[in-house]
C-alpha positions as CSV (number, residue, x, y, z in Angstrom):
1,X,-15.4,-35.7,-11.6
2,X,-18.7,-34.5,-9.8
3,X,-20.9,-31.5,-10.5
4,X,-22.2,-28.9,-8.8
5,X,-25.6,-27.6,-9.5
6,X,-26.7,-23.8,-8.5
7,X,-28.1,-24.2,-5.1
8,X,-24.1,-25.6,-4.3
9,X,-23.1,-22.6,-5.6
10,X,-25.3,-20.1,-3.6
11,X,-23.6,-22.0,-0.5
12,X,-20.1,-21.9,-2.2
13,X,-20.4,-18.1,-2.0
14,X,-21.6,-17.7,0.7
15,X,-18.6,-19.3,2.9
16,X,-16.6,-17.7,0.2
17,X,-17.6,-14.0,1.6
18,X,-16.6,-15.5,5.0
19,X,-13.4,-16.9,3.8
20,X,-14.5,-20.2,4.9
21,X,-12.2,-22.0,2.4
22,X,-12.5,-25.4,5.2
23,X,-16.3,-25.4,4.3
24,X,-15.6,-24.9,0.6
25,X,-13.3,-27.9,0.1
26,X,-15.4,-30.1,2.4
27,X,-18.7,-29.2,-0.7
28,X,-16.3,-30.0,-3.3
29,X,-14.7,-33.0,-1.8
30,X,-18.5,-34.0,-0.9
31,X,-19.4,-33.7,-4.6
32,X,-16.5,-35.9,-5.7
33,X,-14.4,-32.6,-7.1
34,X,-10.9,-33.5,-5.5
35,X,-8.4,-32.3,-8.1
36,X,-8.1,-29.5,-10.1
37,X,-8.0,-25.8,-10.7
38,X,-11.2,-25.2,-8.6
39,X,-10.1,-27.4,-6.0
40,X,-6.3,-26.5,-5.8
41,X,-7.0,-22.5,-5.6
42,X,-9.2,-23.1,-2.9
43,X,-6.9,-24.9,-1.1
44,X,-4.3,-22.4,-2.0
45,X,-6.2,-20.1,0.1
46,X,-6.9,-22.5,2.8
47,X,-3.0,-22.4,3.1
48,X,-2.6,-19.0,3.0
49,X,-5.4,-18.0,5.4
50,X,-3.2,-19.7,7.6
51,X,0.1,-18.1,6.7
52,X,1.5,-21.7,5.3
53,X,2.9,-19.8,2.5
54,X,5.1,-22.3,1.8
55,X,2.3,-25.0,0.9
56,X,0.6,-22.0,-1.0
57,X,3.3,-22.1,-3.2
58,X,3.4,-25.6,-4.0
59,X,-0.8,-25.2,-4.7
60,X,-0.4,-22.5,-7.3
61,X,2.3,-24.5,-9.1
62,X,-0.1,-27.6,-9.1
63,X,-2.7,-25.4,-11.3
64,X,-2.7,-26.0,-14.9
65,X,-0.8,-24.1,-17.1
66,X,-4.0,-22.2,-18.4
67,X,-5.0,-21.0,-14.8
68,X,-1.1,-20.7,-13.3
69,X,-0.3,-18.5,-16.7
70,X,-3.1,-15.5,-16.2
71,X,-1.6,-12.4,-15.1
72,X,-3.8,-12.6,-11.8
73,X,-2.6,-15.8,-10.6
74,X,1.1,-15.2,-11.6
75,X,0.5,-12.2,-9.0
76,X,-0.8,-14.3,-6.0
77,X,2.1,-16.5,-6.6
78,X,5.0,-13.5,-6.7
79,X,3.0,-12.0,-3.4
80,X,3.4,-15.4,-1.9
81,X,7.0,-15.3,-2.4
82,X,7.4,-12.0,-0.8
83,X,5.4,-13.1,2.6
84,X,8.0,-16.0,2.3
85,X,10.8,-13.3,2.3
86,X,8.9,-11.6,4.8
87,X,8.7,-8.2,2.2
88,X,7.4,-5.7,4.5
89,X,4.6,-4.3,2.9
90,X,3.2,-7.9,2.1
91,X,3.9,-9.3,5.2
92,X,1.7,-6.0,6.8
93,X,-1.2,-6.2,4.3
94,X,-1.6,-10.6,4.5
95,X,-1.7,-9.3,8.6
96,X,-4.2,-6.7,7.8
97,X,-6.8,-8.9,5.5
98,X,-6.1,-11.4,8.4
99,X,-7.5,-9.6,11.1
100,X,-10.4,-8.0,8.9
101,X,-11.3,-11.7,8.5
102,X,-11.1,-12.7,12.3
103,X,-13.9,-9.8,12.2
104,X,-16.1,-10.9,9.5
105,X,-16.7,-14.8,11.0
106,X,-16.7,-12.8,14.6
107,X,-13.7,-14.4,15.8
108,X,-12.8,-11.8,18.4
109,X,-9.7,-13.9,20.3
110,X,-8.1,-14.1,17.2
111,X,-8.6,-10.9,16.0
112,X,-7.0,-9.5,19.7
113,X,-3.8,-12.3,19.0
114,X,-3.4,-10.6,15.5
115,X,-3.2,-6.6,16.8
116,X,-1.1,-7.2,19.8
117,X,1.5,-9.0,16.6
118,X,0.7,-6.2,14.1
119,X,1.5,-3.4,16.4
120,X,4.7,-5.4,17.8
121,X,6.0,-6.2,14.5
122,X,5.4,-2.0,12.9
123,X,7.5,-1.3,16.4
124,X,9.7,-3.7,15.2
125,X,9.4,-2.5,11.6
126,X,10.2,1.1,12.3
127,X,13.4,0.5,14.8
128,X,15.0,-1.3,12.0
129,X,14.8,0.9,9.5
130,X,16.6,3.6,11.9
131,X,19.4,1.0,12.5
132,X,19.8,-0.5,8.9
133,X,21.5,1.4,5.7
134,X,19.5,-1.2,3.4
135,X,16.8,0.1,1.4
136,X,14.8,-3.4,1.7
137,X,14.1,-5.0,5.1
138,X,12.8,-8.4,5.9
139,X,10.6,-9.1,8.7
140,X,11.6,-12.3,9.2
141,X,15.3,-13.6,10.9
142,X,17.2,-12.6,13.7
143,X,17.5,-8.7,12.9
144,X,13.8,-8.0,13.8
145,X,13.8,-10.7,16.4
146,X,12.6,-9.1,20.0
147,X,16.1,-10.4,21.6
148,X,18.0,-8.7,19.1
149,X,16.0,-5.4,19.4
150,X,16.3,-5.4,23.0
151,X,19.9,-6.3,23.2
152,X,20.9,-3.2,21.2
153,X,18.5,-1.2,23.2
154,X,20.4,-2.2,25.9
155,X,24.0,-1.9,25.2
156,X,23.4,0.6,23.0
157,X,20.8,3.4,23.7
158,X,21.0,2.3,27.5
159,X,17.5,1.5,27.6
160,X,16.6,-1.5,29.7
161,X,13.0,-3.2,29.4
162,X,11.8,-7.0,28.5
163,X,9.0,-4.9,26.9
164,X,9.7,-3.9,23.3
165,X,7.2,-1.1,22.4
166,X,7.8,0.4,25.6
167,X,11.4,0.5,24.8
168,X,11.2,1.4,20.8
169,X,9.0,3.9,22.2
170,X,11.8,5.3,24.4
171,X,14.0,5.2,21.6
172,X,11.8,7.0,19.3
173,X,11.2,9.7,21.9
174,X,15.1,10.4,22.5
175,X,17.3,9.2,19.4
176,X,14.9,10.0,16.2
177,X,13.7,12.7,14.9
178,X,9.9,12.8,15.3
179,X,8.4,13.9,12.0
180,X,4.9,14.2,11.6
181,X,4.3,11.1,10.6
182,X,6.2,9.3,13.0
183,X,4.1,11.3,15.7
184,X,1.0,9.7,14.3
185,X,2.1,5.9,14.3
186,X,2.8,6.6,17.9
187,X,-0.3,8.3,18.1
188,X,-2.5,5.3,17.1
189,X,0.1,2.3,18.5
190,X,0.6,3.8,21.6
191,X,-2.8,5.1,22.0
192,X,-4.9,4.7,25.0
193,X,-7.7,2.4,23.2
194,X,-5.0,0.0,21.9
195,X,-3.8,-0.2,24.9
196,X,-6.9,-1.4,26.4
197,X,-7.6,-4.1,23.5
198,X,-4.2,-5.4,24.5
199,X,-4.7,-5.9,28.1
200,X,-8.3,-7.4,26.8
201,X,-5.7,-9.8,25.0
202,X,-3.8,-10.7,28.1
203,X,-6.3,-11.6,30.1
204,X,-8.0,-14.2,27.3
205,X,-6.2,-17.4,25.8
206,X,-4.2,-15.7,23.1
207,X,-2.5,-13.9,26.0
208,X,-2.3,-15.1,29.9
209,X,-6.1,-15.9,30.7
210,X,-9.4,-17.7,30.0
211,X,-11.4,-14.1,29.3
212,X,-14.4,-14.5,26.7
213,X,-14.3,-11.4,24.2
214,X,-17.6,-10.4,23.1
215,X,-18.3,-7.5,19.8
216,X,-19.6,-5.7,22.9
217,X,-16.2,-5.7,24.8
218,X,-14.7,-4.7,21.7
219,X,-16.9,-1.6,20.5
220,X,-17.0,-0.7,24.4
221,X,-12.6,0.0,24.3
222,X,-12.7,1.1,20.8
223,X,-15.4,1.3,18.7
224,X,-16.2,-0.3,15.5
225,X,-14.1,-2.8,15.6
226,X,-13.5,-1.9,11.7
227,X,-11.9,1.5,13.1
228,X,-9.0,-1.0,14.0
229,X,-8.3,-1.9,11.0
230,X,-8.5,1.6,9.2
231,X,-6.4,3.0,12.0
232,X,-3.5,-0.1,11.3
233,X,-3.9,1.3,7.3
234,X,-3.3,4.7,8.5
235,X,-0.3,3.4,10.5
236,X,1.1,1.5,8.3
237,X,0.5,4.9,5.1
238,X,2.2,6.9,7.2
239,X,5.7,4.7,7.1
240,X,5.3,4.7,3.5
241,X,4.0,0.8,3.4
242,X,1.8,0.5,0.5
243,X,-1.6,-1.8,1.6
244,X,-3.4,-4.1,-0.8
245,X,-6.2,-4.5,1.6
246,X,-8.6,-6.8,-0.6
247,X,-6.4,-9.9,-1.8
248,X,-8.5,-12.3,-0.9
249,X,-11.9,-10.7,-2.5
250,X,-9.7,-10.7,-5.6
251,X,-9.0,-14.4,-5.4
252,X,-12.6,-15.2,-4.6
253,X,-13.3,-13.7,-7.6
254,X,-10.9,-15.5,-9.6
255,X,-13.1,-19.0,-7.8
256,X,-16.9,-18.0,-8.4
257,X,-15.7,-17.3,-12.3
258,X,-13.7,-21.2,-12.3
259,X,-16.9,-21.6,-10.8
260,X,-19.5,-20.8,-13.4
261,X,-17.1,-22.0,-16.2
262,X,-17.5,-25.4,-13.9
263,X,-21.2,-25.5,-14.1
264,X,-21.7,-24.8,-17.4
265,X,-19.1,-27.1,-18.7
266,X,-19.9,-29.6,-16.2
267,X,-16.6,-31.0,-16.6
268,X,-12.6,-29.9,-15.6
269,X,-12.3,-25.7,-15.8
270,X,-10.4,-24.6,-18.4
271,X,-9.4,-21.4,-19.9
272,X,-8.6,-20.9,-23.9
């Protein structure tokens, strides 16, 4: 195994509090540190950065038993398991610390690809919970599948559109009842300034363009480009969806303390 002295671990957390997990590996793997519990939870997140949850999975059941046993990391595994199911408040809160981190290493194309699939899939989100009787929902399978959605639009509300939060919109307006709440997530998903960050999206490679997006472009339509963010948290409050907005500071915690133990011990990291 190799070691890591302190200056390593300055850079370690600093491409930690950019969620550079890629840079991370490549210092360990550089410094001879290929296999265990340090390496494989950073490579967990690598996976799960990248919605791989799958792989993420296999990672965290690669740790040894001392790591994959603490209460923590038997959490990141069940939440991992849930964005596999596609459990709706997980699969909304992974999206949410996902675009925050498209901000943070200033990623702005990204971060425009991520809003225009967060706002579809709460549209999404809230039509099916009108049509279904269950009390759990997936977001992932045919049910919340956009031709699905717009099929039953269609031959049942008579609504005809190719564009789906124009028609959940319609069939918000006419077939639910609009409670306060409800009026708000339209509020923010339908409001003017999203609209412009969406068109912003079109017209660059995530959508149907070669546009450059600048911080600039970004704070000019909507502000702080945090304010996003905050307002997607309100959205997502307001449908009773519970956030857990800071997952991955938690696990970067859990990877500065492995760590430490690392350099003291200068050997494997275990826990008693």
């Amino acid at each position: 195994m190799g070691s890591i002295d302190k200056k390593y671990e300055f850079v370690i957390t600093k491409f930690l509090a950019r969620y550079n997990y890629d840079a991370v590996l490549d210092i360990l793997e550089e410094l001879g540190i290929e296999n265990g519990d340090l390496h494989i939870l950073v490579s967990y997140c690598k996976s799960s950065v990248n919605f791989d949850f799958r792989t993420a999975v296999k990672k965290l059941d690669m740790l040894t038993p001392q790591i994959k046993n603490r209460k923590d990391v038997k959490k990141l595994r069940n939440n991992s398991i849930d964005l596999l199911d596609g459990e709706v408040a997980a699969i909304f809160s992974e999206f949410i610390e996902n675009i925050k981190i498209k901000l943070i290493n200033e990623e702005y194309i990204d971060f425009l690809g991520r809003i225009y699939r967060l706002k579809e899939a709460l549209f999404k989100y809230v039509f099916v919970q009108s049509q279904s009787n269950k009390t759990k929902i997936s977001m992932i399978g045919y049910m919340v599948s956009k031709k699905n959605i717009l099929n039953i639009l269609k031959k049942k509300y008579n609504i005809y559109t190719s564009n789906l939060t124009y028609g959940i919109t319609r069939y918000i307006n006419k077939n639910m009842r609009k409670t306060k709440k409800i009026a708000k997530v339209l509020e923010i998903l339908n409001s003017e300034k999203l609209e412009n960050l969406i068109r912003l999206r079109n017209e660059c490679p995530v959508g149907h363009g070669f546009k450059g997006v600048s911080k600039e472009d970004i704070e000019h339509i909507y502000g702080k480009p945090f304010e996003v963010v905050d307002d997607f948290i309100t959205a997502c409050e307001k449908l009773d969806v519970d956030i857990k907005f800071d997952k991955y500071d938690d696990i970067n915690n859990i990877i500065i303390e492995l760590l430490s133990k690392y350099i003291r011990d200068k050997g494997d990291v275990c826990y008693e």
